[in-house]
C-alpha positions in Angstrom: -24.3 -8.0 -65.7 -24.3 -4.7 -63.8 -27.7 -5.8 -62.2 -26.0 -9.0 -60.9 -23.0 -6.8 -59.8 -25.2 -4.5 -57.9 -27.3 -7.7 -56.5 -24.1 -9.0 -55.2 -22.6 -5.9 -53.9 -26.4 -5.4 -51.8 -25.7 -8.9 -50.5 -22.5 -8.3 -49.7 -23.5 -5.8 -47.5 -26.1 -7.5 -45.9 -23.4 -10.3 -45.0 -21.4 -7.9 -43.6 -23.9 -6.5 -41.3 -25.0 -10.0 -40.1 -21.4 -11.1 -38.9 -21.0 -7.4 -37.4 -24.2 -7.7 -35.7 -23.4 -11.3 -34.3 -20.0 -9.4 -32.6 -21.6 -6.2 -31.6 -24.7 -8.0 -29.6 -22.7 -10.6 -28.0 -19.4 -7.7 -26.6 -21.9 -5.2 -24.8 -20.4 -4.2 -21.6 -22.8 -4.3 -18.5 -22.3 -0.2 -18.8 -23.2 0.1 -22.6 -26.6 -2.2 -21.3 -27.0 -0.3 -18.7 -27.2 2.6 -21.0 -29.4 1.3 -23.0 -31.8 0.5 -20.6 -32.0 4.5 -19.5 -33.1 5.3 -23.1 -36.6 5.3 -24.3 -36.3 4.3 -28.1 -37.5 1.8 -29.9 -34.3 0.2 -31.1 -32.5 0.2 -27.8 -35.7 -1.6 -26.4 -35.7 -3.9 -29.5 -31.7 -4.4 -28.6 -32.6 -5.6 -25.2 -35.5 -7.6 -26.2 -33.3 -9.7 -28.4 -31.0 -10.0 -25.9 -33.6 -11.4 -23.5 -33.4 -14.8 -26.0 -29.4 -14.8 -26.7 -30.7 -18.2 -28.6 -32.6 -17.1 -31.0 -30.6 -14.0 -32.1 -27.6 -16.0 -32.6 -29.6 -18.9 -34.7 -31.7 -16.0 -36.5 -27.9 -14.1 -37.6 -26.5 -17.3 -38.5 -29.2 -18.6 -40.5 -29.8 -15.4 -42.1 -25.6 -15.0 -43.2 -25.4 -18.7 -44.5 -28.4 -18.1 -46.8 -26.9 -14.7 -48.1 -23.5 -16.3 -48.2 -24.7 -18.8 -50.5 -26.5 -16.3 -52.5 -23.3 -14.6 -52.9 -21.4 -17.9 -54.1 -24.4 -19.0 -56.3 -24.2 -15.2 -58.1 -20.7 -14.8 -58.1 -20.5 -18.1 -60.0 -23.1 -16.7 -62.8 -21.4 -13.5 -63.0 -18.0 -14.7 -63.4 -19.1 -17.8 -65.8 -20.8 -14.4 -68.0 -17.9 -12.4 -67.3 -14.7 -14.7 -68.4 -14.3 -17.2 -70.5 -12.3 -20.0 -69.4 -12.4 -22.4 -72.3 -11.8 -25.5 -69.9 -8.7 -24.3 -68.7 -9.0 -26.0 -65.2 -8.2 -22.6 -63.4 -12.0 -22.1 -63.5 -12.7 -23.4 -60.2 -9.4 -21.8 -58.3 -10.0 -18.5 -59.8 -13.7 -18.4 -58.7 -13.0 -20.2 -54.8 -10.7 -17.6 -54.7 -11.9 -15.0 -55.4 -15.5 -15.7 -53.7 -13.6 -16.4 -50.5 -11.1 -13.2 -50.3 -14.7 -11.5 -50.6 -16.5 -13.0 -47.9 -13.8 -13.3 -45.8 -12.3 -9.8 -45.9 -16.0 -7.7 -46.5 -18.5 -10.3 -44.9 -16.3 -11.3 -41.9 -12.9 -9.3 -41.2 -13.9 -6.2 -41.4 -17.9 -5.5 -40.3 -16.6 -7.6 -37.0 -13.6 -5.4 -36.3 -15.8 -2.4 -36.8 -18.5 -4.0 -34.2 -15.9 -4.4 -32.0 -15.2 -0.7 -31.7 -18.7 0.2 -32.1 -20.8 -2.0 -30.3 -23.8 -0.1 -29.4 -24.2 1.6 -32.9 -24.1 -1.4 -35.0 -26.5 -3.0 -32.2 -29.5 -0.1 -32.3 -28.9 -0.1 -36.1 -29.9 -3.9 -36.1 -32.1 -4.6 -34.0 -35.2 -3.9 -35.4 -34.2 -5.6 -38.9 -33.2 -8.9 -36.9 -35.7 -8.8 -34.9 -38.0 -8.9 -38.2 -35.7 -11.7 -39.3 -36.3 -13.2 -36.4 -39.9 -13.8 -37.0 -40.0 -14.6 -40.7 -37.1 -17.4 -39.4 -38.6 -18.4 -36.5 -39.0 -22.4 -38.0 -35.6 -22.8 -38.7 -33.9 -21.0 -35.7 -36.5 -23.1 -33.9 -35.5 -26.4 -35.1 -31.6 -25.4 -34.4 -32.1 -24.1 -31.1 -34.2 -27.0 -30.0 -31.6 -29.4 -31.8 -28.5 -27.9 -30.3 -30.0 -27.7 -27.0 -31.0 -31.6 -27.1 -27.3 -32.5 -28.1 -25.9 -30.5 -25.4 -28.2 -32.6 -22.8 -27.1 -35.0 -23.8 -23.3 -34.6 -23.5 -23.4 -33.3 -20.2 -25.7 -36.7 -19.0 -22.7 -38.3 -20.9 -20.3 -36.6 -18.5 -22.1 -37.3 -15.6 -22.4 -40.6 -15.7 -18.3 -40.9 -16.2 -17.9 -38.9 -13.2 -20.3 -41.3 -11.1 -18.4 -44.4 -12.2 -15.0 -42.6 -11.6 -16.3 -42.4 -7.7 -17.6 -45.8 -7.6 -14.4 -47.1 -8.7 -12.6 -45.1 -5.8 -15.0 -46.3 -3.1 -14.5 -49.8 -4.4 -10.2 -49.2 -3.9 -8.8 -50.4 -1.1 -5.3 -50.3 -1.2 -5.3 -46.3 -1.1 -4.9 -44.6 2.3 -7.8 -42.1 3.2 -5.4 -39.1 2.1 -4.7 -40.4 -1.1 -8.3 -41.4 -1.2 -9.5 -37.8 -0.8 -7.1 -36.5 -3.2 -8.4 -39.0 -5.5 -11.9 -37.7 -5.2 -11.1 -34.4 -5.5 -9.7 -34.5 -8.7 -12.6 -37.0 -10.3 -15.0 -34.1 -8.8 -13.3 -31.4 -10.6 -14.5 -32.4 -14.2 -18.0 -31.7 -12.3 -18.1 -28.8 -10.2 -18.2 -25.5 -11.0 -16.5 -22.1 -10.5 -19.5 -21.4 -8.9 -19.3 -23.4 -6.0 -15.9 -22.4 -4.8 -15.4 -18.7 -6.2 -15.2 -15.8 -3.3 -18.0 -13.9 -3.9 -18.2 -10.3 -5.0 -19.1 -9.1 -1.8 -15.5 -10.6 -0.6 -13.4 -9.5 -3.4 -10.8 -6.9 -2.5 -10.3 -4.4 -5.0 -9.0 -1.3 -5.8 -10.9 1.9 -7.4 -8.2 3.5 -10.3 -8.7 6.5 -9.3 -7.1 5.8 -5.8 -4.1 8.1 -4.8 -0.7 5.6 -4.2 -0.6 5.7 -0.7 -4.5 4.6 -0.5 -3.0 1.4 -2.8 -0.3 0.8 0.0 -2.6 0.4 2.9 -4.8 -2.0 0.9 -1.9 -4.1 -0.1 -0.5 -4.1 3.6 -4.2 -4.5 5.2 -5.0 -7.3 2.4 -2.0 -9.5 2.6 -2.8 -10.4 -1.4 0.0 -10.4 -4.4 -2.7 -9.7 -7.0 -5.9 -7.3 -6.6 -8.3 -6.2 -9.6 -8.5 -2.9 -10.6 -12.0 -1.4 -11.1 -13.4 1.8 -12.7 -16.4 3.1 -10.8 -17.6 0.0 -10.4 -16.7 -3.5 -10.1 -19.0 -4.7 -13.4 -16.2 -2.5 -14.6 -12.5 -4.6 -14.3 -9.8 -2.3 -15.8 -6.8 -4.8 -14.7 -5.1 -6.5 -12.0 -2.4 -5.2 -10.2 0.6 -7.9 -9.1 2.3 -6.4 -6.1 5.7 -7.6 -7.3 5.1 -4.5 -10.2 4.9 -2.3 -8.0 8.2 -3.3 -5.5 10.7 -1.1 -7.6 8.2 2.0 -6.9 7.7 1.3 -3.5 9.5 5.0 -2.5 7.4 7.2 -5.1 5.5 9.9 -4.1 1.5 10.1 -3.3 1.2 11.9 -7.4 2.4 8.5 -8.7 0.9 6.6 -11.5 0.6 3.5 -10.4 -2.2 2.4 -12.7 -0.2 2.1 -15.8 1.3 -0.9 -14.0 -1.6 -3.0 -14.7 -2.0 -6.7 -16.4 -5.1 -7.6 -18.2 -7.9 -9.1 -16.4 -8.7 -12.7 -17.2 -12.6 -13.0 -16.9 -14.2 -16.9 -16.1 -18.1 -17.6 -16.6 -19.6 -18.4 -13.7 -20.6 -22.1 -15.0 -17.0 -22.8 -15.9 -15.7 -26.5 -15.2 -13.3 -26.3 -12.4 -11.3 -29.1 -14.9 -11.2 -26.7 -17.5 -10.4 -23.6 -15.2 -7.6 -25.7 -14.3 -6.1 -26.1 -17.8 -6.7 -22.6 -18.6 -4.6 -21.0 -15.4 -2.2 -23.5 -17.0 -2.1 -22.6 -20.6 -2.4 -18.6 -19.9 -0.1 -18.6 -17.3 -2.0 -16.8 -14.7 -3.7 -17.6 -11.3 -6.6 -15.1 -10.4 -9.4 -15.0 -12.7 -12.7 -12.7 -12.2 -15.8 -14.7 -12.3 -18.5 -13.5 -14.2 -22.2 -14.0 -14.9 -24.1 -14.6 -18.6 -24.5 -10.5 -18.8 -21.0 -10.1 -17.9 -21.4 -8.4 -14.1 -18.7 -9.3 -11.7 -20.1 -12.1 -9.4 -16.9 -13.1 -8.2 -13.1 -14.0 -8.3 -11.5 -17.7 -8.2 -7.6 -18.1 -7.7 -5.6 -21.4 -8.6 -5.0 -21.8 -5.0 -8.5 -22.2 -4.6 -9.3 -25.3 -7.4 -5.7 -26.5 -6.0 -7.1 -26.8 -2.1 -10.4 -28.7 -4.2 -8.0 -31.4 -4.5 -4.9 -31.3 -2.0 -6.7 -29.4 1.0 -6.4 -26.3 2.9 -3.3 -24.8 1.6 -1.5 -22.3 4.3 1.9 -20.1 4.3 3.8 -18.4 6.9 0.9 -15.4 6.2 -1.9 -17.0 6.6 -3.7 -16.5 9.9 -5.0 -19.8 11.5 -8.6 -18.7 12.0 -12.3 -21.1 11.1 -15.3 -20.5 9.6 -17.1 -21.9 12.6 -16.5 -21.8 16.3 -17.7 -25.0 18.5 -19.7 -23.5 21.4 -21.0 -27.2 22.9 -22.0 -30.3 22.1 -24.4 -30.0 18.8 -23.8 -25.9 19.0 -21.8 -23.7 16.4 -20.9 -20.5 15.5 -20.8 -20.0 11.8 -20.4 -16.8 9.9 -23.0 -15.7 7.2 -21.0 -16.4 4.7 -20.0 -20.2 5.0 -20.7 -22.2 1.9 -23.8 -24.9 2.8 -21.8 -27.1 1.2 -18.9 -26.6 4.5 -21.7 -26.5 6.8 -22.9 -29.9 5.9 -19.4 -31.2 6.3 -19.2 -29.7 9.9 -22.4 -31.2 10.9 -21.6 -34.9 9.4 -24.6 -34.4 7.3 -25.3 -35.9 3.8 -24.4 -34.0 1.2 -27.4 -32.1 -0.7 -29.6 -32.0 3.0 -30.4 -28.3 2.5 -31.4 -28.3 -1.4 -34.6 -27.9 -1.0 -34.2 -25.4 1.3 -32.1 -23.0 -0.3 -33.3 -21.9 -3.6 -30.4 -20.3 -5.1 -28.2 -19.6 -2.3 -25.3 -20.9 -1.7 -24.6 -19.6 1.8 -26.1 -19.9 5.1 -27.2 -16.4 5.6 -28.8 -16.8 1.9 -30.6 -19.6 2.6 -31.7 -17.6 5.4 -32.5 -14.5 3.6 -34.7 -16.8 0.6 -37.4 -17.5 3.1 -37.1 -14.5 5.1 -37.5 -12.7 1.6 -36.1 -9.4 3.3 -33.2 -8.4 5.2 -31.8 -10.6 7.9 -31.9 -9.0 11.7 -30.5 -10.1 15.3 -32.9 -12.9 16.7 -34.1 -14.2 13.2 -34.5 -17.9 14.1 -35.4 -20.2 11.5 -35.4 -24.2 11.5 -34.4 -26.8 8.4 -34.3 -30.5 8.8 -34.0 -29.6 12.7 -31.4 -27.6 12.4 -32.1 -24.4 14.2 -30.5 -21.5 12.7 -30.3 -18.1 14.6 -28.6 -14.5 14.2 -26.1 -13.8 16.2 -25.0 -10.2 14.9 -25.4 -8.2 11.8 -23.0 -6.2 10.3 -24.5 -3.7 7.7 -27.0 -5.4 6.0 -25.5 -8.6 6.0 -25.7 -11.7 8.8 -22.4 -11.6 10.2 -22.7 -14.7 12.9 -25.6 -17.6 13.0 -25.9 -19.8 15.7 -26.7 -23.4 14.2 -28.0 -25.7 16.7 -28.9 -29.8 16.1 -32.0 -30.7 17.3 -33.3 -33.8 18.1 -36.0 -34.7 15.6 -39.6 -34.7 16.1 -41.2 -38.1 17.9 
């Protein structure tokens, strides 16, 4: 019996290390990564390694915690059956689900994950090279429900497309609907399709504030901004401590420059890139908020969407009495514009009455002129680049640091 005991009590363990490993690996902040890269040890290289194939370690820690899980239930069963005798009392099988649950719940889940949480990195290098040994004597069955998973999830999202295609065939085919109604109509079947990606600013737009900053610093940026809500970073912007509402700080206005201005800051509320817009939607709706920072699958700032923005998907532009009336693009003749680096392709075919999806085999993964630019340049943009796509002749106007400020886009006619 005190074998069994002991066996149990090792497995317990090993349970608990699994489900603390499964929150430590997945919560490491771009920093703590970034620290580990800078060390030269075999478990933080083993940490990264696993990380390479988020996949895999999550199907090797979950396969490996359900097998010792039911190694726990199967010996706790044994032991208690040798243990106590029931006599067929029918309080056999409460007393044992129980007690096997309080167990795994409170030392195999509750507490190894609120210990991760605190201590991310040190549960991480302590498991890596174990799992990534499990990882190798598993590989058949993370295999099997990676590759299964990953098939299921294909075929959900062809699901979804197809329901969004016959959504917009069923709006062409209306005719009763006014071409307003008809383009708010659109815009909310292409919601359930598009993603934060498409319509976030990007992190090179974002408008932020370091914590650091002395309060009058915070004063000219909410003056020179215009904006009611502006993140908060520490050092860097991979590093979101808050956002700031500008209504907080109203009743402060008057304090002096030694102020402490940063304890008046609401928690960030961070998007993956990849997000819905639909489901962005519902969740400015159901926290209650309407800024959210965009970020990518390692967790670095990439951007920042507002509920303005998925609102203007649907409705249009939306302007107040502070906006400033100001385009995107200047018309300079007939078939000549002025665009600035940063205009979505996506605009840029709408300006030019082109088909949507012209330039997608031109720009790689860009998203903006000056990127599509900059993929076959493969270097930094300067004055006088000219470049031509589906004759379209693209030129640079000005530069402004390292970035494309103003392209000339000029329609040609095509080749004979």
């Amino acid at each position: 019996m005190v074998v069994w005991l002991a066996i149990i009590v090792v497995l317990l363990c090993i349970s608990a290390l699994a489900s603390g490993s499964e929150t430590a690996f997945f919560s490491l902040s771009p920093a703590q990564l970034e620290a580990l890269r800078s060390k030269e040890s075999a478990k933080s290289r083993a940490v990264l390694q696993l990380l390479d194939e988020k996949d895999y370690l999550l199907a090797t820690i979950l396969v490996l915690n359900n097998l010792v899980n039911i190694c726990i239930v199967v010996l706790c069963n044994n032991f208690i059956d040798g243990l106590v005798n029931f006599y067929s009392t029918g309080w056999e099988f409460a007393i044992k689900t129980v007690l096997v649950t309080f167990l795994l719940l409170l030392f195999g889940e509750i507490m190894p994950k609120v210990f991760a949480n605190y201590n991310p990195v040190r549960l991480a290098t302590l498991m890596a090279v174990p799992l990534a040994g499990m990882r190798k004597v598993l590989t058949p069955l993370t295999f099997i429900l990676v590759k299964y998973s990953s098939g299921l999830a294909e075929k959900r999202g062809h699901r979804a497309d197809i329901s969004v295609d016959e959504l917009s065939d069923a709006l062409e085919m209306t005719e009763q609907t006014d071409q307003e109604e008809r383009q708010m109509l659109t815009g909310i079947v292409q919601l359930a399709n598009s993603e934060i990606h498409d319509i976030m600013h990007p992190r090179l737009d974002i408008t932020a504030l370091n914590i650091e900053e002395k309060f009058s610093r915070v004063k000219e940026v909410i003056i020179s901004s215009g904006y009611s809500r502006i993140p908060v970073y520490r050092e860097t912007l991979d590093n979101i401590e808050g956002v700031l509402y500008v209504k907080d700080l109203i009743p402060h206005i008057n304090r002096g420059n030694d102020f402490e201005w940063n304890t008046l800051l609401r928690p960030a509320y961070f998007a993956p890139e990849h997000s819905k817009l639909g489901d962005m939607l519902e969740e400015f709706r159901s926290r209650k908020v309407h800024v959210a920072i965009v970020v990518d699958e390692y967790g670095s700032t990439v951007g920042l969407i507002t509920l303005e923005d998925i609102l203007e998907e649907i409705v249009g532009e939306i302007s107040d009495e502070s906006d400033i009336d100001e385009s995107f693009f200047q018309r300079l003749d007939d078939g000549i514009y002025l665009f600035e680096g940063k205009t979505h392709i996506g605009d840029l075919e709408r300006v030019l009455s082109l088909p949507e999806g012209t330039f997608d085999d031109c720009k790689g993964q860009a998203e903006t002129i000056a990127g599509m630019m900059l993929e076959r340049k493969r270097e930094f943009l300067r004055k006088g680049d000219k470049m031509t796509f589906h004759n379209i002749r693209f030129s640079v106007e000005s530069i402004e640091g390292r970035k494309a400020d103003k392209i000339r886009v000029e329609q040609t006619q095509p080749r004979q």
